[in-house]
C-alpha positions as a Markdown table, in Angstrom:
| # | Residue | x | y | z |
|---|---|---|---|---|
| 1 | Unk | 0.0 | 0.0 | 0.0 |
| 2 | Unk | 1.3 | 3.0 | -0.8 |
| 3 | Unk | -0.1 | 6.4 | 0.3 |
| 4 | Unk | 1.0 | 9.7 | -0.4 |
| 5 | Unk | 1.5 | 12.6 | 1.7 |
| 6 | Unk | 0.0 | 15.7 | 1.4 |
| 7 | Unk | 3.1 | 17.0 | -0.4 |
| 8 | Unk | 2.7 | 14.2 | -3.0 |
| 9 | Unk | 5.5 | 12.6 | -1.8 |
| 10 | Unk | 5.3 | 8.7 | -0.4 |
| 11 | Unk | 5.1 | 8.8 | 3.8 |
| 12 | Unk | 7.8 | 6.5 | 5.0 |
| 13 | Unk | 7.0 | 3.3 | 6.9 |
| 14 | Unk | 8.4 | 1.8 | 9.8 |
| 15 | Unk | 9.1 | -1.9 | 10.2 |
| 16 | Unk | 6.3 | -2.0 | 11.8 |
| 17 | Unk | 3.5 | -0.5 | 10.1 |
| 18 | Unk | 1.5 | -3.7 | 8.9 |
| 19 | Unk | 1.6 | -5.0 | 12.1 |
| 20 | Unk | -0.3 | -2.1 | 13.0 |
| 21 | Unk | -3.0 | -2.1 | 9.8 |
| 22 | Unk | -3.5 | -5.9 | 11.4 |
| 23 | Unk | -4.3 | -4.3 | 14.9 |
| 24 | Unk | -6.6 | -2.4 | 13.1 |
| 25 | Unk | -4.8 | 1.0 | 13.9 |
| 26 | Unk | -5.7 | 4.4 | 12.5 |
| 27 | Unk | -2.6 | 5.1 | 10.7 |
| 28 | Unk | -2.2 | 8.9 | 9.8 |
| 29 | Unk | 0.7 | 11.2 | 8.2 |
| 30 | Unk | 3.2 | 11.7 | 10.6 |
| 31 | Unk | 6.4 | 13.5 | 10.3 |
| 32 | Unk | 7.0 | 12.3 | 6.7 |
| 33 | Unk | 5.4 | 8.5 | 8.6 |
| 34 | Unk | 2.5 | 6.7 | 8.0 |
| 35 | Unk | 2.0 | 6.4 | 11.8 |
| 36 | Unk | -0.8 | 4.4 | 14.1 |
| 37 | Unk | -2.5 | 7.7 | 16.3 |
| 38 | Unk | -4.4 | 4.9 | 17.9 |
| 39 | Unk | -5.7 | 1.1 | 17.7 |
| 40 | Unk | -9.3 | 0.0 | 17.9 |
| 41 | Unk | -9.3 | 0.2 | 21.9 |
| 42 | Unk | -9.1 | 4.1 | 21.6 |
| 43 | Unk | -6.9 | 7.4 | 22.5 |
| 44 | Unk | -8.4 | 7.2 | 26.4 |
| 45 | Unk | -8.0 | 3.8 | 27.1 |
| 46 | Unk | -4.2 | 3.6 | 26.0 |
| 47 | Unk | -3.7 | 6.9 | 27.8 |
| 48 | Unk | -5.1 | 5.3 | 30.4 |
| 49 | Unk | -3.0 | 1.6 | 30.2 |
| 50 | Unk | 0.5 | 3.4 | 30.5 |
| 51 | Unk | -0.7 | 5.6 | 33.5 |
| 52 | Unk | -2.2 | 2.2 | 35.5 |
| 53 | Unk | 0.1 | -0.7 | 34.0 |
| 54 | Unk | 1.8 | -0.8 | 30.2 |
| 55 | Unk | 2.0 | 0.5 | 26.7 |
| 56 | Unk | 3.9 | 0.1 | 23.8 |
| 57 | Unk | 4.7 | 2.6 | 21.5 |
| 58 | Unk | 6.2 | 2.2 | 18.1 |
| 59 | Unk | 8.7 | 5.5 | 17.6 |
| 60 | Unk | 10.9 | 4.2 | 14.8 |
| 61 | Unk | 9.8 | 7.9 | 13.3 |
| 62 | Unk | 12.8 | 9.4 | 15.6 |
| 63 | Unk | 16.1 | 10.1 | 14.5 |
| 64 | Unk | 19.2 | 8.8 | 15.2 |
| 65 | Unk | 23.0 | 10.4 | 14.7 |
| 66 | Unk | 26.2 | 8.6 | 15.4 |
| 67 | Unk | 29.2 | 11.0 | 16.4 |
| 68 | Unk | 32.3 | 8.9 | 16.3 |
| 69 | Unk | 35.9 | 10.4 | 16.6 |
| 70 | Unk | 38.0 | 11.6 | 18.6 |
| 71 | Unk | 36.4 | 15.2 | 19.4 |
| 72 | Unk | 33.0 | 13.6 | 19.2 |
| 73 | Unk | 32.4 | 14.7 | 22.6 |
| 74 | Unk | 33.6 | 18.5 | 21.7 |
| 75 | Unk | 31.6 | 18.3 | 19.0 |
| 76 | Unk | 28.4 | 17.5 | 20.4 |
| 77 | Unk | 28.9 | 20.0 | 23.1 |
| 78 | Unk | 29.6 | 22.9 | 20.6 |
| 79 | Unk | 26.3 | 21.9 | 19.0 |
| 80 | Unk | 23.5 | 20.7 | 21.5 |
| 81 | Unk | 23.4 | 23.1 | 24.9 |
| 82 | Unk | 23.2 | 20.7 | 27.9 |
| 83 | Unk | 27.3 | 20.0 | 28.8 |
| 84 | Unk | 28.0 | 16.4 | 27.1 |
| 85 | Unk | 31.8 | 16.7 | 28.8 |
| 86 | Unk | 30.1 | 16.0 | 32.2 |
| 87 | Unk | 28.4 | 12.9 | 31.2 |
| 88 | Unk | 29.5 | 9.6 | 32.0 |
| 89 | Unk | 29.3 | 6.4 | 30.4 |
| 90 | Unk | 26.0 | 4.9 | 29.7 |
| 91 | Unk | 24.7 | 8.1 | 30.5 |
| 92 | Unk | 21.4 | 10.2 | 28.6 |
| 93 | Unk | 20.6 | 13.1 | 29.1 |
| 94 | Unk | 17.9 | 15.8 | 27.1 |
| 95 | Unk | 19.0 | 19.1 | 25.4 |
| 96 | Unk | 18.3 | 21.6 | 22.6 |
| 97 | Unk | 20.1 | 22.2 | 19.3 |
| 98 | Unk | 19.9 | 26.2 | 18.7 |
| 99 | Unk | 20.8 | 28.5 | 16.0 |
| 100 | Unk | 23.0 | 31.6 | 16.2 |
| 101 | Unk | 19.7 | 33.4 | 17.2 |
| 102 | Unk | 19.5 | 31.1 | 20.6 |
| 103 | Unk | 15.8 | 29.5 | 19.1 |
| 104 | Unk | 15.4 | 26.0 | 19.0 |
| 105 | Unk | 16.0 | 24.1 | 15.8 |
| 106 | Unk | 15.2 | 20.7 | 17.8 |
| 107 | Unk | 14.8 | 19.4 | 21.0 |
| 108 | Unk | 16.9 | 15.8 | 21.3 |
| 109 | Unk | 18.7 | 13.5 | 23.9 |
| 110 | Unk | 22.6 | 12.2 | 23.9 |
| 111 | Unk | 23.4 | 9.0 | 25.2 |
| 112 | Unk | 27.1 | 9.2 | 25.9 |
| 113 | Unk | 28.7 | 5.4 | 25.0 |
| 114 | Unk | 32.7 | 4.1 | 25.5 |
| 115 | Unk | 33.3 | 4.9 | 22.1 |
| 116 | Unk | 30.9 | 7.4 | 20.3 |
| 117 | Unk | 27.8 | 9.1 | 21.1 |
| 118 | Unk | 24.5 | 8.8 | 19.9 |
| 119 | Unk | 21.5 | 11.8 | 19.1 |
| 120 | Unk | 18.0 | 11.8 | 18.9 |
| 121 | Unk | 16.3 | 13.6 | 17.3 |
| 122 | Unk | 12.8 | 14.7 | 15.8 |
| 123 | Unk | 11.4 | 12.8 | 12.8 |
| 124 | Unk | 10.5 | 15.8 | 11.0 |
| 125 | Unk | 13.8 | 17.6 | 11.7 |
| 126 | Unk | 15.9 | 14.4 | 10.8 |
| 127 | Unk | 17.5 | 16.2 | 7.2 |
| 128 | Unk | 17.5 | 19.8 | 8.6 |
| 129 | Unk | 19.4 | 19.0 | 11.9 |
| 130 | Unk | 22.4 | 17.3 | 9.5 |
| 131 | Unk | 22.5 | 19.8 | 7.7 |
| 132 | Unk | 22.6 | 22.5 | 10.7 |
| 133 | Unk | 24.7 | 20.5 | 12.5 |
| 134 | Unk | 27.2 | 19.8 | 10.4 |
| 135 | Unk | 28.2 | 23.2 | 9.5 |
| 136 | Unk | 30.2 | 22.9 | 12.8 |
| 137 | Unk | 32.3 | 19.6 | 11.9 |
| 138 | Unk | 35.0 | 20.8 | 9.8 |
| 139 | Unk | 36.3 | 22.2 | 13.5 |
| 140 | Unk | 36.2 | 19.2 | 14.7 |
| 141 | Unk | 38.0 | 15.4 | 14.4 |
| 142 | Unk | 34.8 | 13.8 | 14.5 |
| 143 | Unk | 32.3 | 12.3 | 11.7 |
| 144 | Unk | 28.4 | 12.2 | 11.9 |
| 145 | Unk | 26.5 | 9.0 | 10.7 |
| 146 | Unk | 22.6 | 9.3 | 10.0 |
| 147 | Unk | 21.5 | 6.0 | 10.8 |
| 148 | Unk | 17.2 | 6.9 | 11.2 |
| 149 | Unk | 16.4 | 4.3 | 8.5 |
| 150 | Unk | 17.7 | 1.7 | 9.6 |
| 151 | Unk | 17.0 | 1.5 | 13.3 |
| 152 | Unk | 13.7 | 0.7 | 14.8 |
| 153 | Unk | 12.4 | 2.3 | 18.6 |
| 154 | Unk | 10.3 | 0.8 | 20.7 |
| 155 | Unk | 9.0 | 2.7 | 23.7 |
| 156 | Unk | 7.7 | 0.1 | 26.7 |
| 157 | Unk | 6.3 | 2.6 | 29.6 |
| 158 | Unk | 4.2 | 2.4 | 32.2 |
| 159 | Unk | 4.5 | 1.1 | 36.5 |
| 160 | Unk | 4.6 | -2.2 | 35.0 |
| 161 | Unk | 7.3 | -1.6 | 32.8 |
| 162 | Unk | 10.4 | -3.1 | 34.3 |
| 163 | Unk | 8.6 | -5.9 | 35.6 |
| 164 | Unk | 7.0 | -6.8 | 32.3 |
| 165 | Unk | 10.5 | -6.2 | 30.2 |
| 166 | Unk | 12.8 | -7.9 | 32.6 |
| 167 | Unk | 11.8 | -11.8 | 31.4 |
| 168 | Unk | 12.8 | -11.1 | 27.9 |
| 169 | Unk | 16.5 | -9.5 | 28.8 |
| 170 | Unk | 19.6 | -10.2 | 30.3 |
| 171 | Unk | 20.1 | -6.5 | 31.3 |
| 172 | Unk | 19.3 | -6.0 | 35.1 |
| 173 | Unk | 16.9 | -3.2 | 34.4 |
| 174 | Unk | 17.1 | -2.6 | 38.1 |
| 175 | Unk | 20.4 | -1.1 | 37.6 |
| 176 | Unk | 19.9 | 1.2 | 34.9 |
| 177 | Unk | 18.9 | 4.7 | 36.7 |
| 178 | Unk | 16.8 | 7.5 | 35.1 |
| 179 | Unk | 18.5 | 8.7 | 32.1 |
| 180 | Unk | 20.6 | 5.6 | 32.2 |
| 181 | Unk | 21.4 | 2.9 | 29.5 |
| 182 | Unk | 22.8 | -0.3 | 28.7 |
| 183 | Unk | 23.4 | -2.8 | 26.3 |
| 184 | Unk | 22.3 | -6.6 | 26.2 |
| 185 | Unk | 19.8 | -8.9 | 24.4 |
| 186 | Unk | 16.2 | -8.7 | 24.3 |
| 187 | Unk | 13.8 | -11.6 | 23.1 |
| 188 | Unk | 16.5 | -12.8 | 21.4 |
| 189 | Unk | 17.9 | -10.1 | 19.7 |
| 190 | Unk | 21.6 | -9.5 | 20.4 |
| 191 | Unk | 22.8 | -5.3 | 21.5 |
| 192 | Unk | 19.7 | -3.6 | 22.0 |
| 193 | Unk | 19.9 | -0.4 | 23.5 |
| 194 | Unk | 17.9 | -0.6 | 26.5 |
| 195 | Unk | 17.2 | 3.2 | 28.1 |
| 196 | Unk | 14.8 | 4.7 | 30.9 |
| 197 | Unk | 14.4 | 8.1 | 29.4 |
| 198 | Unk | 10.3 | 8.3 | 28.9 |
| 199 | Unk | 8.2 | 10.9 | 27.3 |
| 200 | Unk | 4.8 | 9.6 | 29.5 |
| 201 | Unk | 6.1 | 10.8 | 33.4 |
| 202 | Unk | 5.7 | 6.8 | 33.9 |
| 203 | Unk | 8.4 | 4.7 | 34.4 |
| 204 | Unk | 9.7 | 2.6 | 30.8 |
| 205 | Unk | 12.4 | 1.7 | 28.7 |
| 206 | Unk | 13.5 | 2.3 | 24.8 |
| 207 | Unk | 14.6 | -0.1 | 23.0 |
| 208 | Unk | 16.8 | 0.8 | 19.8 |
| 209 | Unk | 17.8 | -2.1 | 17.2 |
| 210 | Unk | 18.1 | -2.9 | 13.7 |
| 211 | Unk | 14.8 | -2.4 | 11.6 |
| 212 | Unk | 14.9 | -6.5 | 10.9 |
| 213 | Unk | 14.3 | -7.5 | 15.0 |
| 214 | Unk | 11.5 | -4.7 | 14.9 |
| 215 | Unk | 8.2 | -7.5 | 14.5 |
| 216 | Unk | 9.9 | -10.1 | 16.9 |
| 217 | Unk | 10.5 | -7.5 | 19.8 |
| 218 | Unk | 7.1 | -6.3 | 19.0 |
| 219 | Unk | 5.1 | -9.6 | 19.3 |
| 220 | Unk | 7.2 | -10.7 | 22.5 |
| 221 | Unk | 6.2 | -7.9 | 24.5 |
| 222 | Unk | 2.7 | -7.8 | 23.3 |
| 223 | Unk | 2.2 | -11.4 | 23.5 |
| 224 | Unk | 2.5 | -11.4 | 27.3 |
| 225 | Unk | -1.3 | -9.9 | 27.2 |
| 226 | Unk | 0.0 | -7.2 | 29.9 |
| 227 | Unk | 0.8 | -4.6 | 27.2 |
| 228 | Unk | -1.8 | -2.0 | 25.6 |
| 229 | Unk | -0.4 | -1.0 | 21.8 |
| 230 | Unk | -0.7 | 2.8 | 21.8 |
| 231 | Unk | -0.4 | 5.3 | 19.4 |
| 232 | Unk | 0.4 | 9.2 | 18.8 |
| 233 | Unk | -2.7 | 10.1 | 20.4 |
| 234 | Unk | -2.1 | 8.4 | 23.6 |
| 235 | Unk | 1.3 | 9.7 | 23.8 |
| 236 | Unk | 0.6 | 13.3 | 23.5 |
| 237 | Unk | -1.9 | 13.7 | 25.8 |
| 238 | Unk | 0.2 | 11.7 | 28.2 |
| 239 | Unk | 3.3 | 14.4 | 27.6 |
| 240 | Unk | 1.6 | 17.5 | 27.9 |
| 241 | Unk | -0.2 | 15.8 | 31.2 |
| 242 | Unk | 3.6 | 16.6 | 32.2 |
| 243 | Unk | 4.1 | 19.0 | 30.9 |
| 244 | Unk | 6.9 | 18.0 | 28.6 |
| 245 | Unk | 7.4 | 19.7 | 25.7 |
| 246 | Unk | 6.6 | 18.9 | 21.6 |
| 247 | Unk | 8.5 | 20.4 | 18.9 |
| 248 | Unk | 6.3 | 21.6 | 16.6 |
| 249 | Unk | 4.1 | 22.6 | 19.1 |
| 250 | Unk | 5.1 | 24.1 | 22.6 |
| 251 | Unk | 9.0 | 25.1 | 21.3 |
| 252 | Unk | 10.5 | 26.1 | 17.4 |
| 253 | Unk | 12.9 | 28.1 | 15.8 |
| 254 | Unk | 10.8 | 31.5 | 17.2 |
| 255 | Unk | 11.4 | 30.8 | 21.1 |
| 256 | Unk | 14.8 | 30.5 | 23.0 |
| 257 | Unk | 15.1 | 27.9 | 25.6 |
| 258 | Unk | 14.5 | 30.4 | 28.4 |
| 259 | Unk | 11.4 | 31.6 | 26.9 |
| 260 | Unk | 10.4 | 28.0 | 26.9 |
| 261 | Unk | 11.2 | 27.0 | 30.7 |
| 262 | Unk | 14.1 | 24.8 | 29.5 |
| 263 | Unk | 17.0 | 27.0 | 30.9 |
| 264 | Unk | 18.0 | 24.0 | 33.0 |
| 265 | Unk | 19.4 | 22.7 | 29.8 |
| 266 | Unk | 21.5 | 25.8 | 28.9 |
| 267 | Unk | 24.7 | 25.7 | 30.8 |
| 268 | Unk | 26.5 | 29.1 | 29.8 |
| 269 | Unk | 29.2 | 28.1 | 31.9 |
| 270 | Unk | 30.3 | 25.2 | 29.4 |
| 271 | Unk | 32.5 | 25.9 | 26.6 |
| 272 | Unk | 31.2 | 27.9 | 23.6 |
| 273 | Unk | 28.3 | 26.5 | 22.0 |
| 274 | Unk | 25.8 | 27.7 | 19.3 |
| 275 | Unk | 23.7 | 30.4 | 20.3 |
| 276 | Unk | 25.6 | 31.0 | 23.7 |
| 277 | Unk | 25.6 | 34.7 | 23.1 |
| 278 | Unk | 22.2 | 35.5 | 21.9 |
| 279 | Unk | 21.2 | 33.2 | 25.2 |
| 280 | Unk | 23.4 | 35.0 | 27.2 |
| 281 | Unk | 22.0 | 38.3 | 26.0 |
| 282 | Unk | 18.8 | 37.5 | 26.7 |
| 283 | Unk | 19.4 | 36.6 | 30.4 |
| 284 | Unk | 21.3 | 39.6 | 30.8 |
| 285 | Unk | 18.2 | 42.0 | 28.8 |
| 286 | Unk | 15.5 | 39.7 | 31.0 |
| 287 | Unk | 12.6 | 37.8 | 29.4 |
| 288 | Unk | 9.7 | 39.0 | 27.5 |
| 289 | Unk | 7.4 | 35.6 | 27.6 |
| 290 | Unk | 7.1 | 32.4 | 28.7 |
| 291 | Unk | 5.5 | 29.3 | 28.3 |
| 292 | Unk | 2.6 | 28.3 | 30.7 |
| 293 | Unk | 0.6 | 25.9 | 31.7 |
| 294 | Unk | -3.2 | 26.7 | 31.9 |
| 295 | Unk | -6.5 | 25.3 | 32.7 |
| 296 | Unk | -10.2 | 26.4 | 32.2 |
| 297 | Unk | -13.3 | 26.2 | 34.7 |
| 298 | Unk | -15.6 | 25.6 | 31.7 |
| 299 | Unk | -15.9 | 22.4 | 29.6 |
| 300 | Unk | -13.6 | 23.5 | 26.7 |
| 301 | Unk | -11.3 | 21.9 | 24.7 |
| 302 | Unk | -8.2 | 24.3 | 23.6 |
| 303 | Unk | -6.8 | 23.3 | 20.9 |
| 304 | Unk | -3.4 | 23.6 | 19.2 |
| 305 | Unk | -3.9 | 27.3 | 17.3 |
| 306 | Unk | -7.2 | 28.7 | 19.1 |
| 307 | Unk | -6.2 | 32.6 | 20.3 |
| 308 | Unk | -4.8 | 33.9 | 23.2 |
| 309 | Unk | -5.3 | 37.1 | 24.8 |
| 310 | Unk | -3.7 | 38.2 | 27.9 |
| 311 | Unk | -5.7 | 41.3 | 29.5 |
| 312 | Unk | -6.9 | 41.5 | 26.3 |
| 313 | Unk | -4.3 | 42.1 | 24.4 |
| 314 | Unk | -3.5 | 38.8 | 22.0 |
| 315 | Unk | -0.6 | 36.5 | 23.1 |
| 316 | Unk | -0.4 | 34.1 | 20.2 |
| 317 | Unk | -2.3 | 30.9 | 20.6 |
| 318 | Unk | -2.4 | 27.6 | 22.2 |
| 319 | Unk | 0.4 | 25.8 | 22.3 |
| 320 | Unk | -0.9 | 22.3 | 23.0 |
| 321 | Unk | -4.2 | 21.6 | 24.5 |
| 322 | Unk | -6.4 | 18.5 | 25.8 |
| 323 | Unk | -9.1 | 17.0 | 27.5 |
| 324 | Unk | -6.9 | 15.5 | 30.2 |
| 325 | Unk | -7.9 | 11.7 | 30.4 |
| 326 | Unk | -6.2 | 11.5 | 33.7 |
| 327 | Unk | -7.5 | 14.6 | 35.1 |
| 328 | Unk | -10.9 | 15.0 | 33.2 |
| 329 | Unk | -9.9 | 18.9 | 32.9 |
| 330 | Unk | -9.0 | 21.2 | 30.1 |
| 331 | Unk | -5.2 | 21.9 | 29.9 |
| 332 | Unk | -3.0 | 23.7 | 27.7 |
| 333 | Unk | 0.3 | 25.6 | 26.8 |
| 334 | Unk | 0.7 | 29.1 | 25.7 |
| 335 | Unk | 3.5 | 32.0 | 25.8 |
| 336 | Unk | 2.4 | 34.5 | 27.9 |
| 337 | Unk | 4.0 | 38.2 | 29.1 |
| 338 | Unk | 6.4 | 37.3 | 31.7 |
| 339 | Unk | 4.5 | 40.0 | 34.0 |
| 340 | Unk | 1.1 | 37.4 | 33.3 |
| 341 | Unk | 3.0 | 34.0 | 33.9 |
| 342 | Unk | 2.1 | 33.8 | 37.7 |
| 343 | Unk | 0.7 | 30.6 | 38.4 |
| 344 | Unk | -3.4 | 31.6 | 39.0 |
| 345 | Unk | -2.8 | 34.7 | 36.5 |
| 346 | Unk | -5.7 | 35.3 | 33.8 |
| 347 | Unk | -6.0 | 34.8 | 30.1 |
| 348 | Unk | -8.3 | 33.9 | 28.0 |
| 349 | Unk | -8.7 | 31.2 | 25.0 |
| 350 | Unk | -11.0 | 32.0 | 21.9 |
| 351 | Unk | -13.2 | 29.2 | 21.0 |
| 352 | Unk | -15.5 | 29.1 | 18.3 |
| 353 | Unk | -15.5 | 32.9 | 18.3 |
| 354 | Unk | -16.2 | 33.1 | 22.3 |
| 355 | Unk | -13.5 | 33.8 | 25.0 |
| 356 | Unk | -12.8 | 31.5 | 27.3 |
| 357 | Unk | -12.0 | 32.9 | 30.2 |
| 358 | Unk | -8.6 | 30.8 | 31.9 |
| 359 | Unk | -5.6 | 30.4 | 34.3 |
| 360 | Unk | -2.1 | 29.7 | 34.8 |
| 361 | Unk | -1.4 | 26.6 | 36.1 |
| 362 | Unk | 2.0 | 25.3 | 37.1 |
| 363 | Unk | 3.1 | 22.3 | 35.1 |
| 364 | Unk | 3.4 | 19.3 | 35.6 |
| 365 | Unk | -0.5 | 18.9 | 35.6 |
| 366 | Unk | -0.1 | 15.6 | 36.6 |
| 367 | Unk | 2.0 | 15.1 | 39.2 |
| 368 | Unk | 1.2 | 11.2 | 40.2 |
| 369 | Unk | 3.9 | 9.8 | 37.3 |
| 370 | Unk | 6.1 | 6.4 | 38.7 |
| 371 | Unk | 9.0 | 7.4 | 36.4 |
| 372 | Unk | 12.5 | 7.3 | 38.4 |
């Protein structure tokens, strides 16, 4: 089957994706992916498996660099704004990828292994990031690999998780901390990466491997009868239920870091890096917006887009924005004034021509997650 993309261009498919169709998953465009948003059992009642016991998520969307050489570690740090030199050996950790300007180009992890290091990245930022980043390679004695197409990412999370996993691998997950990794088998298949990074607030573990082991991991884990398949849908509302951010969405190449309460991953200390000056220009000038977390009283639904005003005045638009499943309230992102990002300050969210009157709430929403 072959379906085209709005662009009239073929969407990609993961290893995955008939195993899906046989689920009877909606598969949408995604990223340049035909991608499962969710299976038969619905958006709710996956959101609600990972929260309670255990889902699986197909991400073989994400991208993957390899940084090999021997100022791969320089090289990463120079380009990503989180300090990769203080990272230890099977070691993760989250970060942004800026331009000159400070914004965010991406938002991506590094794992930090004995001999290279490895970054993820957004799907639909897989060709631009290459290109960006590798402007900054002929300073360097390292060399970048795109290996996206050819490895598959699994996402097992949920309480449940390690307990669930652990049968199927040799790798005491009990000993791999938050933002942790090793390597070992699992069902079989020999050198999976096995990390507890999470994009849910539950506890979990990703697994990275070849494409080819993608069906055989897949129907192992599913088999045990413990694990809900979930899709897109699931795991967005289960991120912005913490409050974690979506490129695309919540953070792009018009916000800074700072802007986007993500200056915990700037450390200006650290050696030069791109968009260290703008970054530290805007510390020094102060802040203009911010990103926050709000709620309404009334039965709304904001959605991605819908208009903000702020005393108002208009203050762009909804970031992200759900029915929370967990919390059975409305919630939502937005940049607001920094003088309006209080938590309980006002604002209000145009819906169907009507405004919504709404407040700052302080993110996480959900603050009952089991991750580590």
């Amino acid at each position: 089957m072959t379906t085209q993309a709005e662009s009239g261009q073929s969407l990609k498919r993961t290893p995955l994706t008939d195993t899906h169709a046989a689920l009877g998953a909606k598969l949408v465009p995604f990223a340049g992916y035909l991608m499962p948003v969710q299976y038969p059992t619905g958006i709710t009642a996956e959101h609600k498996a990972v929260r309670e016991k255990c889902g699986l998520f197909d991400v073989s969307h994400m991208g993957e660099f390899i940084v090999r050489g021997p100022a791969s570690v320089d090289f990463v740090n120079r380009v990503t704004t989180n300090d990769v030199a203080g990272m230890s050996v099977g070691q993760a950790h989250y970060s942004t990828i800026l331009n000159d300007r400070g914004t965010i180009e991406d938002d991506c992890l590094v794992y930090r292994a004995e001999d290279h290091l490895m970054m993820v990245v957004n799907a639909s930022n897989v060709a631009k990031d290459l290109k960006h980043i590798s402007r900054e390679l002929s300073h360097f004695d390292a060399e970048v690999e795109d290996v996206s197409d050819a490895t598959a990412l699994l996402a097992l999370q949920g309480p449940e998780a390690a307990r669930i996993l652990q049968p199927f691998t040799e790798v005491d997950l009990s000993s791999i901390k938050y933002y942790h990794f090793a390597i070992g088998a699992v069902a079989g298949v020999p050198n999976v990466i096995v990390s507890r990074t999470g994009y849910t607030g539950e506890d979990g573990f990703e697994l990275y491997f070849p494409n080819q082991h993608a069906v055989v991991i897949w129907n192992a884990l599913t088999a045990t009868g413990e694990v809900t398949p979930a899709g897109l849908g699931a795991r967005d509302t289960l991120r912005l239920e913490m409050g974690m951010a979506l490129y695309g969405n919540d953070i792009d190449d018009t916000v800074t870091p700072l802007e986007a309460n993500l200056g915990w991953l700037v450390k200006l200390k650290k050696v030069e890096f791109v968009g260290r000056e703008a970054l530290a220009r805007q510390k020094e000038e102060g802040l203009k917006k911010k990103l926050v977390g709000f709620t309404t009283e009334e039965r709304s639904f904001p959605r991605h887009g819908y208009a903000v005003f702020v005393n108002g005045e208009p203050s762009g638009e909804v970031r992200s924005g759900t029915m929370s499943p967990t919390l059975n309230i409305p919630i939502g992102t937005a940049y607001v004034p920094v003088a309006s990002a209080a938590e309980g300050s006002g604002l209000e969210i145009e819906i169907r021509g009507k405004r919504i009157p709404a407040r700052v709430q302080k993110m996480p929403f959900y603050k009952g997650g089991s991750h580590l």
